[in-house]
C-alpha positions in Angstrom: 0.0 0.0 0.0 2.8 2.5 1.0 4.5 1.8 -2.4 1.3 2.4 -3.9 1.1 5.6 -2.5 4.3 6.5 -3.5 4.1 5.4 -6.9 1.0 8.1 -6.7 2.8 10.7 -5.8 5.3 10.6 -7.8 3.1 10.9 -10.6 1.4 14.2 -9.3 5.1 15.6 -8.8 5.9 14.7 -12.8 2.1 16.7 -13.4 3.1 19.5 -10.9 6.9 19.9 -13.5 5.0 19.7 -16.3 2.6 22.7 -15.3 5.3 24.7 -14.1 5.9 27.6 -16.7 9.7 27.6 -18.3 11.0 30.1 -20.2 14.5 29.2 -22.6 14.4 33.0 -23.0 17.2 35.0 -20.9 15.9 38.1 -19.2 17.2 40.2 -21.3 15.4 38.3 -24.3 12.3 38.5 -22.7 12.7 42.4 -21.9 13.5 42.9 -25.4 10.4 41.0 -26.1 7.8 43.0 -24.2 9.2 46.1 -25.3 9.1 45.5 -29.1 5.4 44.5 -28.7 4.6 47.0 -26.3 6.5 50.0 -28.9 4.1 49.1 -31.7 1.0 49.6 -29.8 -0.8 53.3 -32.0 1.6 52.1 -34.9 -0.6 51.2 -38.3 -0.2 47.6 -39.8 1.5 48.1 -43.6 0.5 46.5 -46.9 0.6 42.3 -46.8 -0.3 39.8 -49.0 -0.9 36.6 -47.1 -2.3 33.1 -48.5 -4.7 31.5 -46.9 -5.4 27.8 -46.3 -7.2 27.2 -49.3 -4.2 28.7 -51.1 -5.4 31.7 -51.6 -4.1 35.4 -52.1 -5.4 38.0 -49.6 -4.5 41.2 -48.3 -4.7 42.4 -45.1 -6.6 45.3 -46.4 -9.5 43.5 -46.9 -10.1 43.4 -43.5 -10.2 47.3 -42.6 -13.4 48.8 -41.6 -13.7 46.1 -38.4 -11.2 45.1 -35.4 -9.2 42.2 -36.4 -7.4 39.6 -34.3 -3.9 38.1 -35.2 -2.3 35.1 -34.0 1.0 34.1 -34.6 1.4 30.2 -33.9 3.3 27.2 -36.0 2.1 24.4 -36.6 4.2 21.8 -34.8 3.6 23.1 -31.4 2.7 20.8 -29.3 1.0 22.5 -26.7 1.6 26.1 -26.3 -0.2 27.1 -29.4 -2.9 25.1 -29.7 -3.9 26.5 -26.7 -3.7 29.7 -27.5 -5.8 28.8 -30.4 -7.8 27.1 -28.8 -9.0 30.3 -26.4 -9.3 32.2 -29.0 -11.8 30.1 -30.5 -13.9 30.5 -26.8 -14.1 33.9 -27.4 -15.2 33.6 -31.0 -18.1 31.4 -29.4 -18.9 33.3 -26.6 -19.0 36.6 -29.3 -21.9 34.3 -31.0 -23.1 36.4 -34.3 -20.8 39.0 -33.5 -18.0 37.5 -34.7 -17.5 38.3 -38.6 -20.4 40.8 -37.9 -18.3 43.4 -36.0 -14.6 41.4 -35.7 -12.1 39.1 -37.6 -9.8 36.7 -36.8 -6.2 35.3 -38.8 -4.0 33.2 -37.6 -1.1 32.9 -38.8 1.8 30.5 -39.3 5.3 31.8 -38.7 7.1 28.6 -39.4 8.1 29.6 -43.0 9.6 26.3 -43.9 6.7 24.0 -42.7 4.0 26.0 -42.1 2.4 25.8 -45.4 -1.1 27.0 -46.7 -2.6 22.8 -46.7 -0.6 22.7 -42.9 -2.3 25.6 -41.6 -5.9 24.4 -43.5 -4.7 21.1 -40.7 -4.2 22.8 -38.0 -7.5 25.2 -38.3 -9.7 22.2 -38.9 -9.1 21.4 -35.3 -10.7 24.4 -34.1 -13.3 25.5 -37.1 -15.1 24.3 -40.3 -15.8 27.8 -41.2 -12.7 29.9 -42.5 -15.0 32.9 -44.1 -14.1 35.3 -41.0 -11.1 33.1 -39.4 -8.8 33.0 -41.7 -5.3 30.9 -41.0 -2.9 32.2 -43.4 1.2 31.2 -44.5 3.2 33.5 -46.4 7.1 33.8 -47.4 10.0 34.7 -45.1 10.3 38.3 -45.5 6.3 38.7 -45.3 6.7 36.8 -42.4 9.8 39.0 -40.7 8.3 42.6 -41.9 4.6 41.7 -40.4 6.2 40.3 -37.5 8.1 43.3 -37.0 4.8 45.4 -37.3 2.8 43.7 -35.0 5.8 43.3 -32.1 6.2 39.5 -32.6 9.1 38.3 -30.8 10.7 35.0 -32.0 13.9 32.8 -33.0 14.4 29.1 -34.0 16.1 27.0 -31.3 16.7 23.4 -31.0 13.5 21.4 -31.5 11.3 24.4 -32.1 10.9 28.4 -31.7 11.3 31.0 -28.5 8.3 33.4 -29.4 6.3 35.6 -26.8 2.6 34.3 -26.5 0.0 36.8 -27.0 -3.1 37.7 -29.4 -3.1 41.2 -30.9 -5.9 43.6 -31.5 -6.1 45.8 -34.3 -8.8 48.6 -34.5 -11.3 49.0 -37.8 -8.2 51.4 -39.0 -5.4 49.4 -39.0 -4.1 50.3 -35.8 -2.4 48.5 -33.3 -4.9 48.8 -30.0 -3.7 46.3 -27.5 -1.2 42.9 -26.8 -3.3 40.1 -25.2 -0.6 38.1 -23.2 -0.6 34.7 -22.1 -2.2 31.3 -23.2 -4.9 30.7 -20.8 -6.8 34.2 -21.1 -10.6 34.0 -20.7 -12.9 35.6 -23.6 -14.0 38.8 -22.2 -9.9 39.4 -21.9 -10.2 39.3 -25.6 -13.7 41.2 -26.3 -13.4 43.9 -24.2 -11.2 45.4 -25.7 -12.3 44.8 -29.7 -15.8 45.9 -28.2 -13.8 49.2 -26.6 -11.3 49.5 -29.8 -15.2 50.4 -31.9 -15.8 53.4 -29.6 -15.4 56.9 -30.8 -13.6 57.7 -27.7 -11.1 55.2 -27.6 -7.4 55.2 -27.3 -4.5 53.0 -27.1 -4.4 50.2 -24.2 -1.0 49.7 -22.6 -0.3 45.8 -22.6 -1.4 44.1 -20.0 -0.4 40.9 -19.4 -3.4 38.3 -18.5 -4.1 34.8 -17.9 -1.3 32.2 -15.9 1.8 33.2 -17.9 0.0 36.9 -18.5 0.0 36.9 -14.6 3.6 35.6 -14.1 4.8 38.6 -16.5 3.0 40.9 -14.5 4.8 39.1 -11.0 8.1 39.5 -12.5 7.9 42.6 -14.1 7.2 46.0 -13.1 6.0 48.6 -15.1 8.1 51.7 -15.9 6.1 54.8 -16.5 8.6 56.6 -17.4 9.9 54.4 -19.7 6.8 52.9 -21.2 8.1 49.1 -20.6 8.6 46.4 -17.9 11.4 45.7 -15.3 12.1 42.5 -13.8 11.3 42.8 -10.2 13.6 40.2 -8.9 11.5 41.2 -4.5 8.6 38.9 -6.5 10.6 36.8 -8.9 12.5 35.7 -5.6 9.2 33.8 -3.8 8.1 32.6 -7.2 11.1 30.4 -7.5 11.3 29.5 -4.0 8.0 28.4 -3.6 7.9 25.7 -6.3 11.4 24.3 -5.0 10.0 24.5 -1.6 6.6 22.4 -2.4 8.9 19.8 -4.8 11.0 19.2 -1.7 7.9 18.3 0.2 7.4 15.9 -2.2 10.2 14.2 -2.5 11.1 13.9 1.4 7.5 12.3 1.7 8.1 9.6 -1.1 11.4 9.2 1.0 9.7 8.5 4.2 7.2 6.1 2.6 9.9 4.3 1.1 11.7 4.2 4.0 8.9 3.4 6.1 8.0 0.8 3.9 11.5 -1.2 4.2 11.6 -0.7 7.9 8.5 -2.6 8.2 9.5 -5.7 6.1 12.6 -5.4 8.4 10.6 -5.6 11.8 8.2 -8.3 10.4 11.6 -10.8 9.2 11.4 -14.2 10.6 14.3 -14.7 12.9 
């Protein structure tokens, strides 16, 4: 029974790592990333030509006159993506008739060599059978690099996939840039809020604001610089962050220990002399 227990717990330790965010970025990376897509926010998106996943030519253009959403994802991702996809396709739903009515959405793939128009007609299947107002779109290398640039899309290739900072961005009926959705767990009204609030006369530019688990763990380690217009890694909240998970994985692994131990203590007292 003890073993059993312990075989148990170990398995909720290897769930606990796996839900613990990581980041391959250095801090300085990551810096750089939040201030190239916070920079862009008021900035208008240029000409592009994308093609979509029926092979299609379309420009970005053609979406004017409503707030669009952009995504960038790739298509091999295993998890991070997807999910970000995935919650964006909530907030579609919850929009109901809305969407395509007042909003659009593109997603699109960044993965230049792979990510081609039949991959990314793959990859959107699994969240719609409707691409008229969710479009998921490929396009060449410099497209890629010059749109990427525009919207504040931070990313590199590394060993088995890409560094990239997760966030959706809203564009206004203009062109504009209105606000960085961060994270990949953010809930709907995260996301329509502020394409309802980018449709007022009134309106002006959001500062990002990180939302959602990894939204919330940008806004733990970072401070944000008024004076400066970006965020500073607060190492007073980083600090607990880091000791807290080590602390709770140490629990862990000292009670596995002690059932073990436990466990060959009693087949010690109960040997036959």
């Amino acid at each position: 029974m003890r073993i059993l227990k312990a075989i148990s717990l170990f398995i909720m330790l290897a769930t606990f790592l796996n839900t613990v965010p990581s980041f391959s970025l250095t801090a300085k990376d990551e810096e750089t990333a939040i201030k190239l897509s916070n920079k862009v926010i008021g900035n208008y998106l240029g000409e592009y030509t994308l093609i979509d996943q029926d092979g299609k030519n379309f420009r970005l253009k053609e979406f004017l006159g409503k707030p669009l959403l952009i995504s960038f994802i790739y298509t091999s991702c295993g998890h991070i993506c997807p999910t970000i996809t995935m919650n964006l396709k909530k907030a579609i739903k919850e929009a109901g008739r809305d969407f395509g009515v007042k909003f659009n959405a593109i997603i699109i793939g960044f993965d230049v060599e792979n990510d081609t128009p039949q991959r990314m007609k793959e990859y959107g299947s699994n969240f719609t059978d409707d691409f008229k107002n969710w479009r998921f779109a490929a396009a060449n290398k410099e497209t890629i690099d010059k749109l990427a640039k525009d919207i504040g899309f931070y990313y590199r290739k590394v060993e088995g996939g890409f560094d990239h900072l997760n966030f959706v961005t809203v564009v206004d009926k203009d062109g504009k840039i209105y606000k960085q959705v961060y994270g990949m767990d953010f809930k709907p009204q995260d996301i329509l809020q502020p394409v309802y609030q980018s449709l007022s006369p009134q309106k002006s530019g959001f500062i990002a604001q990180p939302s959602g688990i990894i939204g919330k763990l940008l806004l733990f380690c970072y401070k944000y610089d008024e004076a400066t217009g970006t965020y500073k890694l607060d190492y007073g909240m980083l600090i607990p962050m880091i000791i807290g998970p080590i602390f709770s994985i140490g629990v862990m692994i000292s009670l596995i220990i002690y059932l073990f131990r436990g466990s060959e203590i009693k087949g010690k007292a109960i040997k036959p002399h």
